[in-house]
C-alpha positions as CSV (number, residue, x, y, z in Angstrom):
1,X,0.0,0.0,0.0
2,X,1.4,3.3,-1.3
3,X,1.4,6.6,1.4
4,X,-1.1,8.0,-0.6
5,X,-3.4,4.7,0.3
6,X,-2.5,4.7,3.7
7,X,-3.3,8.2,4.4
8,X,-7.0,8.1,3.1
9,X,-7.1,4.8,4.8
10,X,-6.1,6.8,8.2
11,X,-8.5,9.6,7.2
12,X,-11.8,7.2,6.9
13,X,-10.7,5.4,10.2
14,X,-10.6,8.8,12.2
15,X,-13.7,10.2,10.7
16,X,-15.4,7.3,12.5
17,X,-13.0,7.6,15.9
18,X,-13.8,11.4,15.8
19,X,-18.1,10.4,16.4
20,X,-19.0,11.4,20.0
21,X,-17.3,13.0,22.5
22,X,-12.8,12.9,22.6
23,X,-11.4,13.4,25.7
24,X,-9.0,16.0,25.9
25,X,-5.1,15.7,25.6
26,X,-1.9,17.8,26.4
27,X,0.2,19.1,23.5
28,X,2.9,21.1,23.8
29,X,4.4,24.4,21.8
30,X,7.8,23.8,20.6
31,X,8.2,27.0,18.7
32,X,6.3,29.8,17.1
33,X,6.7,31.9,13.9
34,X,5.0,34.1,11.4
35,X,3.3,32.5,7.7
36,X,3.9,34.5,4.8
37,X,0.7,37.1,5.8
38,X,2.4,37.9,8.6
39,X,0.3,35.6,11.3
40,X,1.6,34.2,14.4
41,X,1.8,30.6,14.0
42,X,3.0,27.8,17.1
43,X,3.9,24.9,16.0
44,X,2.7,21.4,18.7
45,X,4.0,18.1,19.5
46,X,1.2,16.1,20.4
47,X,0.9,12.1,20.0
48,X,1.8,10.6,17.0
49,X,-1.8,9.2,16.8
50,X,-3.5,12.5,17.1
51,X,-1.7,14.4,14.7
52,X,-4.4,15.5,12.0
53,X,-4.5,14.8,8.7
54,X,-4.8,17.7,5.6
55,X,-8.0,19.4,6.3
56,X,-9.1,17.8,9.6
57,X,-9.7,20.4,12.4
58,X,-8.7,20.2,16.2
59,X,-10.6,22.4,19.2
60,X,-7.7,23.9,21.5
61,X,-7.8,25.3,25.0
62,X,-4.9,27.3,26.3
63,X,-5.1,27.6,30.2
64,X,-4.7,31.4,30.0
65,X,-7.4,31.8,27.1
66,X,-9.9,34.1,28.1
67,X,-12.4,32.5,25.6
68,X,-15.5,30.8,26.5
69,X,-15.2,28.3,23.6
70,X,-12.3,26.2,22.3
71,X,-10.4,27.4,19.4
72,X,-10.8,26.1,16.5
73,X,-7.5,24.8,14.4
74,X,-6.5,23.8,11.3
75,X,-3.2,22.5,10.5
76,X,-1.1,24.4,8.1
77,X,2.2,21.9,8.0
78,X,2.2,18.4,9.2
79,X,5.4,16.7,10.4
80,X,6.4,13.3,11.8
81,X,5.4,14.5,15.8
82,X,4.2,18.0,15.2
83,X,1.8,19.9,13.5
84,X,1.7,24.3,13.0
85,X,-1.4,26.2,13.0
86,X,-2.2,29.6,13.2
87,X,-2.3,31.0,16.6
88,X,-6.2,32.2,17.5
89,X,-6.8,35.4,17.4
90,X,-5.8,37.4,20.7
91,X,-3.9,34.9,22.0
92,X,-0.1,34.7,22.6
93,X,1.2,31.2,22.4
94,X,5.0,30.4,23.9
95,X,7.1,28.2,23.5
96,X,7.1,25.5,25.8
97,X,3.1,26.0,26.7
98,X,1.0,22.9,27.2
99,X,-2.6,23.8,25.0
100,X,-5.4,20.8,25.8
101,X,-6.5,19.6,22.5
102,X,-9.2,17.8,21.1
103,X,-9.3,15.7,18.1
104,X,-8.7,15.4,15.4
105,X,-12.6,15.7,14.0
106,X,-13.7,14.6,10.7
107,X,-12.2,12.8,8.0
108,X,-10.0,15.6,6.2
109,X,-9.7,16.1,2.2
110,X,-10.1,12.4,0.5
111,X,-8.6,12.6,-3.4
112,X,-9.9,10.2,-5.3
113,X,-7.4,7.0,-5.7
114,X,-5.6,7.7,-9.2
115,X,-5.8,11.2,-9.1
116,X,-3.0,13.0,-10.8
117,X,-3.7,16.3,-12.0
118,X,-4.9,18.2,-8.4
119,X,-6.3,22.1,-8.0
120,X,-6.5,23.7,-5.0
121,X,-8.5,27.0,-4.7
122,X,-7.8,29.6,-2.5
123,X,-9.3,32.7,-4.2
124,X,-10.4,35.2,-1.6
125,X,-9.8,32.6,1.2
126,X,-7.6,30.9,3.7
127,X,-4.7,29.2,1.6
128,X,-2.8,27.3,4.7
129,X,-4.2,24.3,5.3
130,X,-4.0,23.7,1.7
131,X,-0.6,23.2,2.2
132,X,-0.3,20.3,3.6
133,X,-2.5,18.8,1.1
134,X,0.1,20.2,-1.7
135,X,2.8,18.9,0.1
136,X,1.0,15.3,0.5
137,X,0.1,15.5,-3.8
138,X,4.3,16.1,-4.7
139,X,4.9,13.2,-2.5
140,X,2.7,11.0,-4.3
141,X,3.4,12.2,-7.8
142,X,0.2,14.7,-8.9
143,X,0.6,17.7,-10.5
144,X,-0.5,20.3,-8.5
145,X,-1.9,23.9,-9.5
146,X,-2.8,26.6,-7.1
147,X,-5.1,29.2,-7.3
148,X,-4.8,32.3,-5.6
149,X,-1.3,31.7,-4.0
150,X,0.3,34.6,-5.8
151,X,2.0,36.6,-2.6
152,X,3.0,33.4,-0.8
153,X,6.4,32.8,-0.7
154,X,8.6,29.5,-1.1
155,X,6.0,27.5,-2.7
156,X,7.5,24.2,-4.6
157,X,9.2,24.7,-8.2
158,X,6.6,22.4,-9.2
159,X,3.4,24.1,-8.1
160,X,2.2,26.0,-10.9
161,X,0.5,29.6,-9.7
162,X,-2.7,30.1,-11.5
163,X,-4.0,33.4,-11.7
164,X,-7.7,32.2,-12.5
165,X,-8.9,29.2,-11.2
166,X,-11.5,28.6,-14.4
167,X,-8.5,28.0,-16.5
168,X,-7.7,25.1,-14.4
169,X,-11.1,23.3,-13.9
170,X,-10.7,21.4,-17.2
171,X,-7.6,20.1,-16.9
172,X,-8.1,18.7,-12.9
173,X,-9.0,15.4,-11.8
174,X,-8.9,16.6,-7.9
175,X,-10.1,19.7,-7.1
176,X,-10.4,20.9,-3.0
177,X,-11.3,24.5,-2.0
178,X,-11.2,26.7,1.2
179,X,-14.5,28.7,2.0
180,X,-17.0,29.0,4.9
181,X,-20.4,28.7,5.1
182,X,-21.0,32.0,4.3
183,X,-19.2,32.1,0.8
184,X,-20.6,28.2,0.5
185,X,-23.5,29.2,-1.9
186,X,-21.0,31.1,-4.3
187,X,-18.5,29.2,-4.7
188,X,-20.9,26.1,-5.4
189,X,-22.4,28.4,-8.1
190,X,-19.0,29.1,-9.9
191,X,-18.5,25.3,-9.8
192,X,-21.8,24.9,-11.6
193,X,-20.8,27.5,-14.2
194,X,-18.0,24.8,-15.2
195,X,-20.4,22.0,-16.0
196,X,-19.3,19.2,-16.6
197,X,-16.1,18.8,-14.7
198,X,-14.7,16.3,-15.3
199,X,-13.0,15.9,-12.1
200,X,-13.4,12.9,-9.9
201,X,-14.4,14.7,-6.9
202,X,-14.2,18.3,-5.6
203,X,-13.8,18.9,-2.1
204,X,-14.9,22.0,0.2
205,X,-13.2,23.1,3.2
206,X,-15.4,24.9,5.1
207,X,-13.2,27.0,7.5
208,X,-15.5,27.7,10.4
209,X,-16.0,27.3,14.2
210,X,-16.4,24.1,15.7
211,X,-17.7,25.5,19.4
212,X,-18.7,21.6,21.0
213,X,-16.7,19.3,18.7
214,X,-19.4,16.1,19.0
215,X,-22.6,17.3,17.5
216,X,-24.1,19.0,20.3
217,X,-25.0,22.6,19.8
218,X,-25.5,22.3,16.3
219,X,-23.9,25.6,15.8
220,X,-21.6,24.1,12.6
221,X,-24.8,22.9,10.5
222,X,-24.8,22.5,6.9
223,X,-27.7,21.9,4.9
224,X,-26.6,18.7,2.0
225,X,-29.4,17.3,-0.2
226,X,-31.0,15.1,1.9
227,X,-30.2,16.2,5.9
228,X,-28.3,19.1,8.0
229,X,-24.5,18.4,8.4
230,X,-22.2,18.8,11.1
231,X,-19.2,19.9,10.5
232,X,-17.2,18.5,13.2
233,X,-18.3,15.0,12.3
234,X,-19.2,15.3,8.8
235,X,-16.9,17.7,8.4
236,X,-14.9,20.3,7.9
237,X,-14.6,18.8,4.5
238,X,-17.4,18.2,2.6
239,X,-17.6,17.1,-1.1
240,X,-19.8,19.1,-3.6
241,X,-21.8,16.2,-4.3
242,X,-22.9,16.3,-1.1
243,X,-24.6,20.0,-1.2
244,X,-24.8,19.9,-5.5
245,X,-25.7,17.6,-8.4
């Protein structure tokens, strides 16, 4: 079994471990930085066997957080013991800072077995935790396009910078996006204006708040075709299928 294999095999079996309520765990900051915009970013340790996968999201409490909800994360780089995330906003991680996480929740991007020509969207959106998801396509041999990456900085040789995303849609097999509920509706209809793709599968990463985690407040809804959507089970990616066609 190839890594690709292996890491949709790992997606589908923590999409089903994520169901109910996780118990919370200690990770620790090793270092923190700035991403191209500028951001703080930390970067955790945490166990090997909860480090999330492209697109999965973890909830976060830091023990001097003044918020009444968990943060919401979502990885930006994954490595063999650590994962980096933007720092939420008005906080001030440190090094050496133990954060209680939960998760990781959902299953994360899934592209389709086969899939060797990949676009990933940004356009007016968060472009980080595409990243790991570009990195994990080089690994495995797609080409990879990006779309609305022009002022980030040290992307791979290899990724080619589109300035339209239309003038990619033909041409991919794989397609995954970053949006939000609120920007859901048009980015589905600028999907439909491209009928057919011919794309195996288009994911959505919906980059919102996640305040319970297990299903409970309902607060991370999503209407889909036949019944409401969590995102911190269903989600935080959900395929257009799911909400189109």
């Amino acid at each position: 079994m190839g890594r690709l294999d292996s890491w949709l095999t790992l997606s589908r079996r923590q999409a089903h471990a994520s169901i109910g309520r996780m118990p919370a765990y200690q990770a620790r900051v090793e270092s923190i930085g700035r991403d191209p915009a500028g951001r703080d970013t930390a970067r955790l340790r945490c166990p090997t066997a909860r480090l999330p996968l492209p697109g999965q999201a973890l909830l976060a409490h830091h023990p001097e957080s003044q918020a009444a909800l968990a943060q919401t994360l979502f990885p930006i780089a994954i490595g063999p013991q650590t994962f980096t995330c933007l720092q939420p906003t008005g906080e001030r991680w440190l090094p050496g800072d133990q954060v209680a996480l939960r998760g990781p929740l959902g299953a994360g991007f899934q592209p389709p077995f086969g899939a060797q020509r990949w676009l990933l969207m940004a356009q007016d959106h968060e472009l980080g935790p595409l990243l790991p998801l570009l990195a994990m396509g080089l690994e495995a041999g797609a080409a990879v396009s990006m779309a609305g990456a022009d002022s980030v900085a040290g992307l791979p040789a290899e990724v080619e910078i589109l300035a339209e995303a239309e003038a990619g849609l033909p041409w991919a097999d794989y397609i995954a996006v970053t949006t939000s509920r609120l920007h859901l509706e048009a980015i589905v209809a600028r999907l439909e204006r491209m009928e057919p793709l011919p794309t195996q599968r288009v994911d959505l990463l919906l980059l919102d708040q996640l305040p319970c985690g297990f299903g409970a407040c309902g607060a991370c809804a999503v209407r889909t075709h036949h019944c409401w959507a969590w995102l911190c089970q269903q989600g935080s990616v959900l395929e257009l299928s799911m909400i189109h066609g």
